[in-house]
Backbone as numpy.savetxt, mean C-alpha at the origin, in Angstrom:
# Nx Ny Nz CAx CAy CAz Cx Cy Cz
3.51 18.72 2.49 3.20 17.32 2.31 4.45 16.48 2.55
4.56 15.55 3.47 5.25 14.79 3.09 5.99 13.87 2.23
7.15 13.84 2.33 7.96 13.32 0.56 8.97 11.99 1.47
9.24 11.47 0.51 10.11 9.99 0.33 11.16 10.55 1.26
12.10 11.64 1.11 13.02 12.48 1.74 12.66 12.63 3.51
11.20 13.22 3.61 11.08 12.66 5.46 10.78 11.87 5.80
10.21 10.84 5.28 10.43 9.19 5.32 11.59 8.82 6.21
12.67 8.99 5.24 14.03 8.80 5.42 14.53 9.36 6.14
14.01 10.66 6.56 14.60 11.10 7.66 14.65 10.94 8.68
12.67 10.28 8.84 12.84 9.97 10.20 13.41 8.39 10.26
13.37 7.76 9.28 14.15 6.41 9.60 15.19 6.28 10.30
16.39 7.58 9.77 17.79 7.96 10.10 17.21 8.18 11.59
16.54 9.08 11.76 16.77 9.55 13.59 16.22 8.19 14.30
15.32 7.46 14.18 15.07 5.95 14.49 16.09 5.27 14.31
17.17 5.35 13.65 18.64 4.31 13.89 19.44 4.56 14.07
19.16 5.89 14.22 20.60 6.37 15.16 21.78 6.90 14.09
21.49 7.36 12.67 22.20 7.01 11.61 22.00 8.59 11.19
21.61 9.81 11.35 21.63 10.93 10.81 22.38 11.38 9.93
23.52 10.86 9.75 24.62 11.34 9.28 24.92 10.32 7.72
24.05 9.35 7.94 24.04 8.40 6.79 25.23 7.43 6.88
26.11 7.19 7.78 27.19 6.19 8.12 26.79 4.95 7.84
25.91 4.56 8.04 25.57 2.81 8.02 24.65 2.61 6.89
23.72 3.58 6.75 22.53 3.36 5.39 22.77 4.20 4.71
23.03 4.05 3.26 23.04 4.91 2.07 21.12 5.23 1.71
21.13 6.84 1.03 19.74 6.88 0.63 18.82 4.98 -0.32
19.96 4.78 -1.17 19.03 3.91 -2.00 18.91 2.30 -1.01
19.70 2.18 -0.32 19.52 1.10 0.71 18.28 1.32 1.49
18.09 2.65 2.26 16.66 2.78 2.68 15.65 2.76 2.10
15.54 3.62 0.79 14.50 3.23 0.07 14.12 2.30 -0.12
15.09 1.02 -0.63 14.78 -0.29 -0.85 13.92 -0.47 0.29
14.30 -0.10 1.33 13.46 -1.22 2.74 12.24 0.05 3.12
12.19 1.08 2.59 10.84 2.12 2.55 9.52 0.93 1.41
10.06 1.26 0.01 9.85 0.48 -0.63 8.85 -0.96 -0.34
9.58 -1.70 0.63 9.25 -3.22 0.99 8.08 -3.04 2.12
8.04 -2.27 3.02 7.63 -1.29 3.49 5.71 -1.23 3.46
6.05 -0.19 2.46 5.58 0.29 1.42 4.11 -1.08 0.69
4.84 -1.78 0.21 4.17 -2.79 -0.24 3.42 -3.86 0.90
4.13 -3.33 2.31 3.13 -4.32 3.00 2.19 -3.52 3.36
2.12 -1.89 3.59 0.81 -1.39 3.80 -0.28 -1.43 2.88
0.17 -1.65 1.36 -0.33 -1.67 0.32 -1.42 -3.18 0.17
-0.93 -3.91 0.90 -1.46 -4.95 1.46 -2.07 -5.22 1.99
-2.23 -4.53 3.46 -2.98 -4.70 4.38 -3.66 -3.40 4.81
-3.67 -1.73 4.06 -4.35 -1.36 4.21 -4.04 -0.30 2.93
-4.61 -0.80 1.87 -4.58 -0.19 0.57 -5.40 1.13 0.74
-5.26 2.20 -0.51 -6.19 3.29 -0.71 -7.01 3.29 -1.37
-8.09 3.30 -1.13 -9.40 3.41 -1.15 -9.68 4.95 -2.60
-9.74 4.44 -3.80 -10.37 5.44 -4.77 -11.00 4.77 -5.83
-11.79 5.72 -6.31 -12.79 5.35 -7.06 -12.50 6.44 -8.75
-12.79 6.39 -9.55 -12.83 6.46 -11.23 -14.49 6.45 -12.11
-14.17 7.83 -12.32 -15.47 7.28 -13.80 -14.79 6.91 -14.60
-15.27 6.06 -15.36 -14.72 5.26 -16.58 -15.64 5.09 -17.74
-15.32 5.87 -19.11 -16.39 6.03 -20.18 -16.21 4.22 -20.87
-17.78 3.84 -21.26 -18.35 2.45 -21.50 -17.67 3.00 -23.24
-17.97 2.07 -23.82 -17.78 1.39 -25.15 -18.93 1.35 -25.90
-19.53 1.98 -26.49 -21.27 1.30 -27.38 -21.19 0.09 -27.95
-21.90 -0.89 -27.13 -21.89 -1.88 -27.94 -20.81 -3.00 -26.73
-20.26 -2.35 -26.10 -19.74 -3.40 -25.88 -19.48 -3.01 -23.96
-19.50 -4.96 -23.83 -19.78 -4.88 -21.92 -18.34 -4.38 -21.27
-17.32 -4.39 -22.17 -15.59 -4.48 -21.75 -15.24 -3.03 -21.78
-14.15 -3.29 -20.57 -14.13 -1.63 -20.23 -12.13 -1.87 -20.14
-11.67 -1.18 -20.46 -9.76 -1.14 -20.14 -9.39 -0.24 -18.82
-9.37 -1.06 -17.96 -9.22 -0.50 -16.68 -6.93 -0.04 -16.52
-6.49 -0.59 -17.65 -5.32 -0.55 -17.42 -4.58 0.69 -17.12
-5.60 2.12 -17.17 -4.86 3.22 -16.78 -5.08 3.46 -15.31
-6.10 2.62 -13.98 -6.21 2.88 -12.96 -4.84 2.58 -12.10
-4.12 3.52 -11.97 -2.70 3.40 -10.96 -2.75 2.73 -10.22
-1.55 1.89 -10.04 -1.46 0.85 -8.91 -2.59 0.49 -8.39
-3.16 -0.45 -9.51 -5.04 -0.96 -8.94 -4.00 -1.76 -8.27
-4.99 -2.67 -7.40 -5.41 -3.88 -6.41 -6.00 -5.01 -6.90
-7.24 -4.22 -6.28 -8.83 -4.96 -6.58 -9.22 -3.60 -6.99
-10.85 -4.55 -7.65 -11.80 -3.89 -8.23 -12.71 -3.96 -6.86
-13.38 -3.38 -6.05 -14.42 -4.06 -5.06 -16.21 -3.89 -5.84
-16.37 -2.89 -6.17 -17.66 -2.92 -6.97 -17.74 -1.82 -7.95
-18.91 -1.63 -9.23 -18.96 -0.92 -10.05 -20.52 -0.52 -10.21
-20.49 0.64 -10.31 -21.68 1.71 -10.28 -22.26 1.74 -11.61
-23.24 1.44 -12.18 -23.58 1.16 -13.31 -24.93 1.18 -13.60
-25.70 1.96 -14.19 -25.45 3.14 -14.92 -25.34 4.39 -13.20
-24.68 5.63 -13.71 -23.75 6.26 -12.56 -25.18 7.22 -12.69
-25.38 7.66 -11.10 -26.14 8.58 -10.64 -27.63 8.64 -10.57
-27.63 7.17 -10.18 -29.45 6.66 -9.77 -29.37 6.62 -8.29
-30.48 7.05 -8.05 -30.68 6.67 -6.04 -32.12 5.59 -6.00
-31.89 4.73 -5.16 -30.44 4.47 -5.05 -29.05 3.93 -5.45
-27.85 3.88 -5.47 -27.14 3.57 -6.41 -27.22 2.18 -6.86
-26.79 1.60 -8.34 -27.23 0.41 -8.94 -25.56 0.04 -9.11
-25.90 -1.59 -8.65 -24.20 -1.60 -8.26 -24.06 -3.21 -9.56
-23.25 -3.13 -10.24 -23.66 -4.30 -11.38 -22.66 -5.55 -10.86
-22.47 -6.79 -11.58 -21.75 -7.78 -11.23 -20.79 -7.43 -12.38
-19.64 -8.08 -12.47 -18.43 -8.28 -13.03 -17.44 -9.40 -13.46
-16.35 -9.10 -14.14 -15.58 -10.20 -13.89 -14.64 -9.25 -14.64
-13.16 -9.66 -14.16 -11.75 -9.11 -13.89 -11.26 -10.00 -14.16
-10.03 -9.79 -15.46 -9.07 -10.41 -15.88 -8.06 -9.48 -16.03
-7.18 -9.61 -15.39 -5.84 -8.60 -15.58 -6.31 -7.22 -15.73
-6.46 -6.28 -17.16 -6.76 -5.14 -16.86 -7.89 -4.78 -18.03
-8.93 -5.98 -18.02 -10.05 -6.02 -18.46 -11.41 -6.51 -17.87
-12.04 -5.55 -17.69 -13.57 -5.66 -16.64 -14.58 -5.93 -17.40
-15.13 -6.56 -17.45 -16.53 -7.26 -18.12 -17.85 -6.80 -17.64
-18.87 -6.05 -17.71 -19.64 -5.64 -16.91 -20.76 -7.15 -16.96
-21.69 -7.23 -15.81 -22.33 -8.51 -16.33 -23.69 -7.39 -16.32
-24.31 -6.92 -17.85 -25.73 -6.35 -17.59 -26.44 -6.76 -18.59
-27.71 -6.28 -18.53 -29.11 -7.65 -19.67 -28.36 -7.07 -21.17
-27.88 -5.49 -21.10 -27.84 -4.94 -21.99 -26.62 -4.50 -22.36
-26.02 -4.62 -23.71 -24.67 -4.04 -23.49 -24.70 -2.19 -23.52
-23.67 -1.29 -22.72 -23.89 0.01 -22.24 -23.78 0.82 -23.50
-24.46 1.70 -23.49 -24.46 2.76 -24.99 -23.17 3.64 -25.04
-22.38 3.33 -23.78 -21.22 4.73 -24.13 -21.04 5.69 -23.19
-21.55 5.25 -21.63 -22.01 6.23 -20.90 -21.06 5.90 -19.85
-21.01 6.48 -18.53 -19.60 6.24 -17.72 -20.46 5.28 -16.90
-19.16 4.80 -16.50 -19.39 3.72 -15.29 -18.67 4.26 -14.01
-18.75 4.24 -12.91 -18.07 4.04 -11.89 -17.27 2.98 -11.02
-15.88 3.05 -10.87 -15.24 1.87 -10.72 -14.69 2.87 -9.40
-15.13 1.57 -7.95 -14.52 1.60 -7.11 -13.41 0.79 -6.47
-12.09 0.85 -6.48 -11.30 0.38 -6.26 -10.54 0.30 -5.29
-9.16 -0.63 -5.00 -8.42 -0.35 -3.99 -6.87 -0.81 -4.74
-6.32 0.32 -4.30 -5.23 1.07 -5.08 -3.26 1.02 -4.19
-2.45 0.67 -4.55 -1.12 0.59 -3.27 -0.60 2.30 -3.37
-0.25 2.89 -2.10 0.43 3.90 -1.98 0.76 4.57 -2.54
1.35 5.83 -2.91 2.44 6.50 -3.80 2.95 7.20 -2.65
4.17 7.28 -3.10 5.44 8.06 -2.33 6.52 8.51 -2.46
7.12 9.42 -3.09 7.95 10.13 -4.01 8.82 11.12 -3.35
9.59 12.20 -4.23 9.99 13.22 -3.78 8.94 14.56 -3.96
7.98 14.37 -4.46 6.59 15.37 -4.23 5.83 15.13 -2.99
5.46 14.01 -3.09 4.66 13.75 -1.64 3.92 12.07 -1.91
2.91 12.18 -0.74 2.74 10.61 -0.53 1.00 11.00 -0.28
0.56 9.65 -0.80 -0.98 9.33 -1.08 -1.27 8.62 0.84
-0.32 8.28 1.45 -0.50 8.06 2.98 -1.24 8.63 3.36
-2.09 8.74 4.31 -2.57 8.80 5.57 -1.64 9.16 6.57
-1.68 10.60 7.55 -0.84 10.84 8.12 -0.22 9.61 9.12
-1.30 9.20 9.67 -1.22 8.18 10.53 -0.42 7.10 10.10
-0.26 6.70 9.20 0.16 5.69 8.76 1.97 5.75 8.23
2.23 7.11 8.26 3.32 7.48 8.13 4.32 6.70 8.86
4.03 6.94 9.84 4.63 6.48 11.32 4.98 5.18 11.09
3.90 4.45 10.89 3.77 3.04 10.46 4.93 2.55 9.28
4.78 3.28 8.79 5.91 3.25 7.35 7.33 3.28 7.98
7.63 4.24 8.19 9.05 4.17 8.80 9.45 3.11 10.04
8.78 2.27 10.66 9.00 1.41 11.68 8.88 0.22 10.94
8.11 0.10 9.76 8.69 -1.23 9.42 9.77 -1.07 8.19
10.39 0.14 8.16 11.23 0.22 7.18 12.29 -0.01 7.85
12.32 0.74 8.98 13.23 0.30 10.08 13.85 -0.88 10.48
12.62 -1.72 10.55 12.89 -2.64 11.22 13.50 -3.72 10.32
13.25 -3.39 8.80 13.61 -4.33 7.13 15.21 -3.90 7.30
15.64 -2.73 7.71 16.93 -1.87 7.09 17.91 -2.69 8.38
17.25 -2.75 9.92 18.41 -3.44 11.07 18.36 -4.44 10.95
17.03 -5.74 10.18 17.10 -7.13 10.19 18.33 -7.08 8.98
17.93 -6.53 7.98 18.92 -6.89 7.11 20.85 -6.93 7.09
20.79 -6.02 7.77 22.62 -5.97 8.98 22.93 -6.90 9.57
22.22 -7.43 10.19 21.99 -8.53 11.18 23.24 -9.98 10.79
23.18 -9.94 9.59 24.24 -11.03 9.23 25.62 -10.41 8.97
25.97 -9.67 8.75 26.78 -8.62 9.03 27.16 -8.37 9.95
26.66 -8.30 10.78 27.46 -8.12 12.36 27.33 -9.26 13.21
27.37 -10.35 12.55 27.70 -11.57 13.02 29.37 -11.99 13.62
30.38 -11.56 12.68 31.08 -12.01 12.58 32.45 -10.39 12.75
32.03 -9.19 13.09 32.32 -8.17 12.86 33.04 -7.76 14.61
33.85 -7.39 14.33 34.30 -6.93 16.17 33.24 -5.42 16.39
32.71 -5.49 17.04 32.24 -4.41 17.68 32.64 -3.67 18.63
32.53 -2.31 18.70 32.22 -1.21 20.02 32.25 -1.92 21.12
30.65 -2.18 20.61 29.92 -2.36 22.19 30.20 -4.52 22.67
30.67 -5.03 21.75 31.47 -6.09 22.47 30.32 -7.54 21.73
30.92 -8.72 21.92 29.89 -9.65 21.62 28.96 -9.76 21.51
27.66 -9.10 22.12 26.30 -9.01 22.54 25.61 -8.19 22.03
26.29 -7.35 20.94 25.84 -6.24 19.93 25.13 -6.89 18.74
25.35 -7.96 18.18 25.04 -8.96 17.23 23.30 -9.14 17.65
23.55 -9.52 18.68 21.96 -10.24 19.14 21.55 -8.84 19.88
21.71 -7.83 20.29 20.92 -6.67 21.02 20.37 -6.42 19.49
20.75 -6.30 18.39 20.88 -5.51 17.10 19.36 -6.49 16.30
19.88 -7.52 16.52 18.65 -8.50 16.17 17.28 -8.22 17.15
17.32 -8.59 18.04 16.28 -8.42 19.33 15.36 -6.78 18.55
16.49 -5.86 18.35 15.61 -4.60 18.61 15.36 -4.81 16.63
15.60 -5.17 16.13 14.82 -5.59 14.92 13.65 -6.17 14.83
13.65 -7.52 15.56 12.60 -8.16 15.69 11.41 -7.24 16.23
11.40 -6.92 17.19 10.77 -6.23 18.13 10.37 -4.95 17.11
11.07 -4.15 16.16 10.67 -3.21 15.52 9.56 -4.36 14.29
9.86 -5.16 13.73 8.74 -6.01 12.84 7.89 -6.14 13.72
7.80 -6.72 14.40 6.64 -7.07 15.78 5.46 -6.19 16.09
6.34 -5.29 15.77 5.52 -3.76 16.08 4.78 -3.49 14.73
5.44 -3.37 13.54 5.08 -2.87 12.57 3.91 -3.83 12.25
4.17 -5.47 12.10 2.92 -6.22 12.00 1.74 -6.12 12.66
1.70 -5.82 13.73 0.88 -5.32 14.95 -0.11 -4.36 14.62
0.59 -3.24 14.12 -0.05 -1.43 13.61 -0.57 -2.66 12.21
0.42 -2.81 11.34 -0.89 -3.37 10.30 -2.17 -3.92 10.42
-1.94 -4.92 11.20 -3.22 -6.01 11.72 -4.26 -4.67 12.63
-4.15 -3.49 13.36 -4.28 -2.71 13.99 -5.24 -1.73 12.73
-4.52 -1.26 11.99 -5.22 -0.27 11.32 -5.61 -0.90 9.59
-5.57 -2.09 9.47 -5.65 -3.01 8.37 -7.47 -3.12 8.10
-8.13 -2.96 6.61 -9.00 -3.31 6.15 -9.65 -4.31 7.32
-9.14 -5.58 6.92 -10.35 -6.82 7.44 -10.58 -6.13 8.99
-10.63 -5.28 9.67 -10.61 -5.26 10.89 -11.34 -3.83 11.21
-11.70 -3.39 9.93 -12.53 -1.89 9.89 -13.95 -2.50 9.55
-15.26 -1.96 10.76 -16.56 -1.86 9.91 -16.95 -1.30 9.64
-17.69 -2.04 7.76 -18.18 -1.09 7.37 -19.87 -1.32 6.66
-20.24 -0.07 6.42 -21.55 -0.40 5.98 -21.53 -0.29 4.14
-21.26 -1.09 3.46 -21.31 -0.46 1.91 -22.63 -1.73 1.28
-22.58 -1.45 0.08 -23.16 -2.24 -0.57 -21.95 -2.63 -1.90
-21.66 -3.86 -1.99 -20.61 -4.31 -2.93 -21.35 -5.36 -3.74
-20.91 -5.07 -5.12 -21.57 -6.31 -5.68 -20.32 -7.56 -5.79
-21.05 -9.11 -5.92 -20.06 -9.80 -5.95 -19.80 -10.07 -7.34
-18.52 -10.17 -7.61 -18.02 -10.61 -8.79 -18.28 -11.82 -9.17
-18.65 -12.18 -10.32 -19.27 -13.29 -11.00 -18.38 -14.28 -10.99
């Protein structure tokens, strides 16, 4: 499985940096990280939770669902065909079910959308999306230099400043692109969602 560690690795062979000369591990992370939070954005993970009801009462404590999102709909009562999808309302990390009756105690199903995990064990990614990860981490880690080698004598001579920028930009460019590319609003689908009250 992939871990936070080949992340970074391939970032390094994408900047030319293997050896760690220009980016320290926690500098990349930071811009894995940032990363990170825009896929979480634009194409969150998709999981779902039984969640035991309360007798007596419509309120459910959703505060142990990891890095929720959104709530998108809830299954209520769980395992009728076809499935019975209830209305809601969401306040921070309390769900309200809207039903005639309050639930006796029985589970609910909460389908959600959830941001990434990515560690030194492994990552909740999508292989595909891997890729994606490291190009806009990339591209966070050379914009951020960028003022830095403004004013710096270079190697490669005056024109290193702005080649350095250019191939930054052009790496965001890209990375926004694959988001908008493999991003939610742009997938169809067939579900049934209830709307929140």
């Amino acid at each position: 499985m992939t871990t936070l560690a080949d992340i970074r690795d391939r970032i390094r062979i994408d900047l030319d940096d293997t050896a760690a000369e220009r980016w320290d591990d926690e500098t990349l992370d930071r811009h894995i990280a940032r990363a990170l939070r825009d896929i979480d954005n634009a194409i969150p993970r998709e999981a779902s939770a039984l969640v035991a009801t309360t007798a007596g009462s419509r309120d459910i404590d959703i505060a142990h669902l990891a890095t929720l999102i959104q709530v998108e709909t809830v299954e209520y009562p769980v395992g009728r065909h076809p499935p019975e999808y209830v209305r809601f309302d969401r306040w921070d990390t309390l769900l309200t079910l809207d039903t005639a009756a309050p639930p006796a105690g029985d589970d609910a199903r909460i389908f959600y959308t959830a941001g990434h995990e990515l560690d030194e064990v492994g990552t909740t990614l999508p292989t595909h999306l891997e890729d994606v990860l490291a190009t806009g981490a990339a591209a966070y880690a050379v914009l951020e230099r960028v003022p830095g080698t403004l004013n710096t004598l270079t190697a490669g001579g005056p024109a290193v400043p702005a080649e350095f920028a250019s191939l930054g930009r052009a790496w965001m460019s890209a990375f926004r692109e694959l988001l908008r590319h493999h991003g939610r609003a742009n997938r169809v689908r067939s579900r049934r969602l209830s709307t929140p009250a």
